[in-house]
C-alpha positions as CSV (number, residue, x, y, z in Angstrom):
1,X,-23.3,-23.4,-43.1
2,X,-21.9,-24.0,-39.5
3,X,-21.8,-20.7,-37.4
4,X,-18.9,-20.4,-34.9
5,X,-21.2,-19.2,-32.2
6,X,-17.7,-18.0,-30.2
7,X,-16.6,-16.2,-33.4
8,X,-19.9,-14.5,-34.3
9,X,-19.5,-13.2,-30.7
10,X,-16.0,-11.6,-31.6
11,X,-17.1,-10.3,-34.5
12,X,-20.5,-8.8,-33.1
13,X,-18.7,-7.3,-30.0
14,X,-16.2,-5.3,-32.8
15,X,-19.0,-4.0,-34.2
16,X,-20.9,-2.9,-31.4
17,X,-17.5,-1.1,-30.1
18,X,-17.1,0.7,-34.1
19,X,-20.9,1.9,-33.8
20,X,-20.5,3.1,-30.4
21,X,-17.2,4.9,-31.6
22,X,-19.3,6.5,-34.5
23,X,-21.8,7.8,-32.6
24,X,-19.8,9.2,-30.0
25,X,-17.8,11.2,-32.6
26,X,-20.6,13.5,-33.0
27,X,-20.4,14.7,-28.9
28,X,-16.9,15.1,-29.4
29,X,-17.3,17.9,-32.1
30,X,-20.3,19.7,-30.1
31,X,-17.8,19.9,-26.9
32,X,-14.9,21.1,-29.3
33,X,-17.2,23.2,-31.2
34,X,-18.6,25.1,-28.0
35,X,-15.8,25.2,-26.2
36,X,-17.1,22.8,-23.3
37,X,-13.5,20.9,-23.3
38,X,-11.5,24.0,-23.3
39,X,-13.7,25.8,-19.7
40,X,-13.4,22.1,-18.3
41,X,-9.7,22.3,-18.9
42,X,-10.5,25.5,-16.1
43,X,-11.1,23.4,-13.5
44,X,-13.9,21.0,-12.3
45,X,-17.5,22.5,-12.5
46,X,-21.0,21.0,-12.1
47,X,-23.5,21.0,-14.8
48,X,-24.9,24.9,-14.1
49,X,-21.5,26.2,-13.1
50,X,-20.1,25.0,-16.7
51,X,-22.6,26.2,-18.5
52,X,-22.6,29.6,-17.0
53,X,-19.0,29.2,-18.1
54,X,-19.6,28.6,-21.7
55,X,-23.2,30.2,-22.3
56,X,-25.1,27.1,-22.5
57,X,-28.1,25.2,-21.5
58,X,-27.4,23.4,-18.3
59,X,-30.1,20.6,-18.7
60,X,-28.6,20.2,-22.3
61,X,-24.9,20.3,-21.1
62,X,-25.7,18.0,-18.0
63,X,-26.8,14.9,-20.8
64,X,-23.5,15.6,-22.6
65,X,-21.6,15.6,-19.3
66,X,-23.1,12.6,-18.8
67,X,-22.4,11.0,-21.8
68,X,-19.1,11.9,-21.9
69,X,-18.5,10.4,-18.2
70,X,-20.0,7.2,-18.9
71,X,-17.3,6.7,-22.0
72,X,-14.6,7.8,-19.8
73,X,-13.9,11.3,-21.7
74,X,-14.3,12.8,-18.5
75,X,-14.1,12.5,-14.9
76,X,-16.9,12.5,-12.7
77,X,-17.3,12.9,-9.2
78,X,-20.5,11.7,-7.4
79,X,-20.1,13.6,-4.0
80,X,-21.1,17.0,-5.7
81,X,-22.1,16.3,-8.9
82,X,-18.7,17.5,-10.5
83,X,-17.3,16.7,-13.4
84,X,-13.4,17.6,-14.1
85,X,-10.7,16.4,-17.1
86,X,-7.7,15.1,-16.1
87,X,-4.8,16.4,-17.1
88,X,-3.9,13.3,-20.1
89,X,-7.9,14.1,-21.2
90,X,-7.2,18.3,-21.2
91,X,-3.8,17.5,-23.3
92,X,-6.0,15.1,-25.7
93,X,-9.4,17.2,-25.7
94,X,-8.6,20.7,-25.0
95,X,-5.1,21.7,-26.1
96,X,-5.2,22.3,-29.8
97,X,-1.2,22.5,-30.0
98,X,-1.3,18.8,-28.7
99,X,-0.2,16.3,-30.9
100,X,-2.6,14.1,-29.2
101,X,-5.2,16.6,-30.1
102,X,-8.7,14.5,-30.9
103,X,-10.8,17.0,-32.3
104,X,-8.9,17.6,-35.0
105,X,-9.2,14.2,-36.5
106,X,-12.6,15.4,-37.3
């Protein structure tokens, strides 16, 4: 069988982007679940500052901020360490009467 080493690529690269999507379906529920979108939606906060917010760990809530910047679900800004939504990210992740509303395709 010849392998279509340009194809195989394609193909690979889909799936790679669909595992990465599954996996990161999981975070999105833990910052609906405890609210973490919602006291972002507050205004931009460091790691300790939004957990003091929302009663959470702030080692914890500092990987998930982190996670979440890296695939672009929220903003981050280097010079202070703070992370913010903007406003298309607060209608999609924070406002439940959104039609845009991600959460609640889980």
């Amino acid at each position: 069988m010849a392998i279509n080493e340009a194809k195989l690529n394609d193909f690979m690269g889909q799936f790679v982007h669909d595992f990465g999507a599954v996996m990161h379906a999981a975070t999105i529920v833990v910052g609906d679940q405890l609210g973490l979108y919602k006291a972002l939606a507050e205004g931009p906060a460091t790691a300790p500052e939004l957990a003091r917010r929302t009663q959470t760990d702030a080692r914890y809530l500092r990987e998930w901020l982190s996670a979440q910047a890296a695939s672009g679900y929220v903003c981050y800004e280097p010079e202070g360490e703070r992370f913010s939504l903007s406003p298309e990210q607060a209608f999609a992740l924070a406002d439940e009467g959104s039609p845009a509303f991600i959460p609640g395709a889980f």
